[in-house]
C-alpha positions as CSV (number, residue, x, y, z in Angstrom):
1,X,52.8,-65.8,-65.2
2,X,56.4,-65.5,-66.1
3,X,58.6,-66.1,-63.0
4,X,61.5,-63.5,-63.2
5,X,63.2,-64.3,-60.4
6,X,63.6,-68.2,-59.8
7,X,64.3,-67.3,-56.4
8,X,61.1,-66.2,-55.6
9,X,58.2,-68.6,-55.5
10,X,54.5,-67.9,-56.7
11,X,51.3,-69.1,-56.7
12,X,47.6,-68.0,-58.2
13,X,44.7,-68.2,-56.5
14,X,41.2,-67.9,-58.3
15,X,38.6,-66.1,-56.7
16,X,36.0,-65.9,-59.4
17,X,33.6,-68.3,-58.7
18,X,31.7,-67.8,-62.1
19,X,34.5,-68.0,-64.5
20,X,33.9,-71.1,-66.9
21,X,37.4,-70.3,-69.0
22,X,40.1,-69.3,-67.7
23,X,43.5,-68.9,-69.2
24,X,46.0,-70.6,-66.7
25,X,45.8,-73.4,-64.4
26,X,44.9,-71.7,-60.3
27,X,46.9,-73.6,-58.1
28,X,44.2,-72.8,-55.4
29,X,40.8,-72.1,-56.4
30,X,37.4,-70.9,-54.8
31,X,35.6,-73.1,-57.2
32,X,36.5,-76.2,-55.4
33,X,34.4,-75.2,-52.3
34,X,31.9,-72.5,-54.3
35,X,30.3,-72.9,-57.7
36,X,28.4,-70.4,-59.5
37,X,25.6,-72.7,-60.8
38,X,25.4,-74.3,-58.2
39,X,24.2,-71.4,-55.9
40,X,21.8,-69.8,-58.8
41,X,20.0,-73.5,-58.1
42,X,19.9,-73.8,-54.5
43,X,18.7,-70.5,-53.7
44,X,16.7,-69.6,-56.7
45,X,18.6,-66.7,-58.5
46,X,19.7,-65.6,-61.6
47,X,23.4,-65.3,-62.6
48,X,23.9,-61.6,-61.1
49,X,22.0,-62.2,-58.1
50,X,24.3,-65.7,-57.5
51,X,27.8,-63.8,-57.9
52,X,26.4,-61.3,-55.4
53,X,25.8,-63.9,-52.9
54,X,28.8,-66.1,-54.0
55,X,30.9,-63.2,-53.1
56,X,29.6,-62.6,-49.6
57,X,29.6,-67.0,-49.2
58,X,33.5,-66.6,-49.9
59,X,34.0,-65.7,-46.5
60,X,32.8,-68.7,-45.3
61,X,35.9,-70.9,-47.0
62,X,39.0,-68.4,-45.5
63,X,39.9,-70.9,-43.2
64,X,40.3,-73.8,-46.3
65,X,42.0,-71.0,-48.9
66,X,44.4,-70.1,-45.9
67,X,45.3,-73.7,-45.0
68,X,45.7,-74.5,-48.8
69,X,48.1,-71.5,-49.2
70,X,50.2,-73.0,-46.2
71,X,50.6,-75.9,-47.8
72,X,52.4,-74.2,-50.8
73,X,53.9,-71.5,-48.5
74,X,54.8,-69.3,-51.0
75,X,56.4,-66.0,-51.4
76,X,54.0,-64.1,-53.5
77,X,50.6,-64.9,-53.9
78,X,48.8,-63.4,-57.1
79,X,44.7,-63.5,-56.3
80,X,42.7,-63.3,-59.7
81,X,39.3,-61.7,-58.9
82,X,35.7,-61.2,-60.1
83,X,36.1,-58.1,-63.0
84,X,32.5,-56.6,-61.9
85,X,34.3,-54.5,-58.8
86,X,30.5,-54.0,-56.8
87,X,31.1,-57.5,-56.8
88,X,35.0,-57.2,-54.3
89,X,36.1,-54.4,-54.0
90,X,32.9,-52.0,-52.9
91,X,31.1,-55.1,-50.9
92,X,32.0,-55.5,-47.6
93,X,33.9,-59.1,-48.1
94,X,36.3,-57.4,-50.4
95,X,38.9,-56.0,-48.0
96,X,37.9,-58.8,-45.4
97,X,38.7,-61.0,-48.0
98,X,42.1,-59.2,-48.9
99,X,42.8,-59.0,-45.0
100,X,41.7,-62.3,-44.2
101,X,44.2,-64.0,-46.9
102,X,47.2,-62.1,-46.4
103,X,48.0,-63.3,-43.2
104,X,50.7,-62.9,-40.9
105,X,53.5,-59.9,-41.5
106,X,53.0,-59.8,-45.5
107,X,52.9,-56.9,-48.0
108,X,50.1,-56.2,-49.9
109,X,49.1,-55.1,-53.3
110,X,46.5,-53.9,-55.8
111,X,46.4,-54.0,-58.9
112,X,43.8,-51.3,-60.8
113,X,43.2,-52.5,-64.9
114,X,42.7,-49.7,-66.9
115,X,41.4,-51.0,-70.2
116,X,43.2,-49.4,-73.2
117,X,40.2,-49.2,-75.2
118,X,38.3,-47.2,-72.4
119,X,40.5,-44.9,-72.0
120,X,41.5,-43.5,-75.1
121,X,39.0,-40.8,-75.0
122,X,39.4,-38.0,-71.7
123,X,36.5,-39.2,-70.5
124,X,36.6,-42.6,-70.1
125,X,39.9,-42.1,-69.0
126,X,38.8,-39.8,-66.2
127,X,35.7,-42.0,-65.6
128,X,38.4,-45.2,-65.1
129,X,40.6,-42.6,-62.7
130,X,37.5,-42.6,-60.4
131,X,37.2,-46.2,-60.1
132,X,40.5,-46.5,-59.4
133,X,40.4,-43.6,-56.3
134,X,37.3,-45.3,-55.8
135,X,39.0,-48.8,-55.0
136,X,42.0,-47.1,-53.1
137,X,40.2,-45.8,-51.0
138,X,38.3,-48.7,-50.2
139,X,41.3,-50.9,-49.5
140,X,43.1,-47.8,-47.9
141,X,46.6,-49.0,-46.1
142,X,47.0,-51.7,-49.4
143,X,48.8,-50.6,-52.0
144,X,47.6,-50.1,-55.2
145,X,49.3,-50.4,-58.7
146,X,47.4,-48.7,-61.9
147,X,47.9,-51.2,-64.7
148,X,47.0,-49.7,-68.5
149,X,46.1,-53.0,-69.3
150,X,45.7,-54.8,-73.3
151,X,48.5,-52.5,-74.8
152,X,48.7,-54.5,-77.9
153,X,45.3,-53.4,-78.9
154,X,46.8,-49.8,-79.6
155,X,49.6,-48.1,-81.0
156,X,52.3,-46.6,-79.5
157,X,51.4,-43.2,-80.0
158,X,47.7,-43.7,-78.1
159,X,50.2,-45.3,-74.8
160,X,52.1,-42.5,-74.7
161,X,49.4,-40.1,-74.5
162,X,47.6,-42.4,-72.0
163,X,50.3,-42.8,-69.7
164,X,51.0,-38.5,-70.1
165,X,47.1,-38.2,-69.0
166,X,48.3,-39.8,-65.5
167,X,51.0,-38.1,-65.0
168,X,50.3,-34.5,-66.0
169,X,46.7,-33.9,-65.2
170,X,47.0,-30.2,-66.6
171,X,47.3,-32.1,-70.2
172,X,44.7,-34.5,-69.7
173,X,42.1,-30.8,-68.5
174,X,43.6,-29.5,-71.6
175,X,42.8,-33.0,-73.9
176,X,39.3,-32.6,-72.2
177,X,38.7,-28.9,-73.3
178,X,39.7,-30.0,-77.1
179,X,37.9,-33.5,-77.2
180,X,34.9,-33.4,-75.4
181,X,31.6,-31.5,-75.7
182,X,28.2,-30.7,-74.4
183,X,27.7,-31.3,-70.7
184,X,30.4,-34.3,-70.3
185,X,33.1,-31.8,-71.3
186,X,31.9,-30.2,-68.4
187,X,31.6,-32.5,-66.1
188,X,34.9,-33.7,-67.1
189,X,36.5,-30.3,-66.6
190,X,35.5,-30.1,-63.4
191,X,36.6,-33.9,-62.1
192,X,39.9,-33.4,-64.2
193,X,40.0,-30.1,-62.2
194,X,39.7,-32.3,-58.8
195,X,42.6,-34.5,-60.1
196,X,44.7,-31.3,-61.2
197,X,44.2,-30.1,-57.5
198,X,45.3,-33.6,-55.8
199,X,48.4,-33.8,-58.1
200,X,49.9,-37.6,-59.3
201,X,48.3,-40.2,-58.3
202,X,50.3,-43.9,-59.1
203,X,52.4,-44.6,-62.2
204,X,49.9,-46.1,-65.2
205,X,52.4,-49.5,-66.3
206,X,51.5,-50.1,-69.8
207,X,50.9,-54.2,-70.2
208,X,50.1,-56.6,-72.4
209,X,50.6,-60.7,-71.4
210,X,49.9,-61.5,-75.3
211,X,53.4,-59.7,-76.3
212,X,54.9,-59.9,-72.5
213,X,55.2,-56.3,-72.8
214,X,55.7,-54.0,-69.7
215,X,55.7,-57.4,-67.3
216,X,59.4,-56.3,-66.6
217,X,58.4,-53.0,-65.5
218,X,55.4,-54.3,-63.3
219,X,57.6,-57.4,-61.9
220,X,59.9,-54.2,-60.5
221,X,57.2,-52.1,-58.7
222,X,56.0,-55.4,-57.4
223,X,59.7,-56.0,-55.9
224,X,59.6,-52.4,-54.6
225,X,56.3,-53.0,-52.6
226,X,56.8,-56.2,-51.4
227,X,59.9,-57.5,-48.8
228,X,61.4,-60.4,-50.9
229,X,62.1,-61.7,-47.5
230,X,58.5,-62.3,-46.5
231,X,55.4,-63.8,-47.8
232,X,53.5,-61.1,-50.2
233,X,49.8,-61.1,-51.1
234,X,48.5,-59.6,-54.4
């Protein structure tokens, strides 16, 4: 990550214990203490059933992911998770997890990927805004930051009418009504109907790290959620 504020200091903790590539260096990371593999072995599962366990194990290492971040105290600490979100954010160890690490008088924050691929239809779109009500609800007092994640794989265009779809559900009932058919336009028209009753929910930041576009924007919401005075976890 690009530091935009040399003031401010940062580290990334890895929480995926099953990645085998990943795209920056962790400065803290749960495979030091937990290793995919190396549960599927000892208690006889395959790879699913491992990362199901290796996400409830996590809890037992707090204490040492804690202590580690001590050592760096930092002001912002940016916690890469599992994608699969059964696996954190709707198991039990998910919000301990988020609790347990943000320690002390910090701000908190998540951030919700909506893939850009996904989403270009009403539907998936829709199907996405459920997942992300889904996990808010589930980390409740923690904020939560909708990301429209891998914007360089679409045009500009396809962003624009992305980002309208979150912020003017009557377009995206009306986008439903013209796009989709058959029973999911239905279904759609009546979740889209849910969302148009609730009103806005968060501000979708359109992002892509290939072309550093929209980290600006998202480096600004993150100053606006978290104290720059105190420790933040995210």
């Amino acid at each position: 990550m690009i530091n935009r504020d040399p003031e401010i200091s940062a580290i990334t903790l890895n929480l995926d214990p099953g990645v085998r590539i990943i795209s920056y260096a962790p400065d803290i990371d749960i495979r030091d203490y937990l290793i995919l593999e190396e549960v599927m072995e000892e208690y006889g599962l395959g790879p699913n059933g491992a990362m199901i366990l290796a996400s409830d194990l996590m809890v037992n290492y707090l204490d040492e992911l804690k202590d580690e971040i001590d050592e760096f105290n930092p002001d912002w600490v940016f916690v890469d998770t599992a994608g699969q979100l059964e696996l954190f954010a709707f198991r039990e160890t998910g919000p301990l997890i988020a609790s347990a690490l943000g320690f002390g008088d910090v701000q908190r924050a998540v951030s919700f990927l909506f893939d850009s691929n996904f989403v270009l239809r009403p539907n998936g779109f829709i199907s996405t805004l459920l997942l992300a009500a889904s996990v808010q609800f589930r980390f409740r007092n923690i904020s939560q930051i909708n990301v429209l994640s891998k914007v360089d794989l679409i045009d500009e265009d396809q962003i624009k009418m992305i980002v309208n779809w979150s912020q003017d559900f009557q377009a995206l009932e009306d986008s439903t009504s013209e796009r989709e058919k058959g029973l999911i336009r239905e279904l759609s028209m009546l979740i889209s109907e849910v969302f148009v009753q609730m009103g806005s929910t968060s501000e979708l930041i359109p992002c892509s790290i290939k072309e550093e576009q929209g980290l600006d924007l998202l480096f600004g919401h993150l100053q606006r959620v978290f104290d720059s005075d105190k420790s933040s976890f995210y």
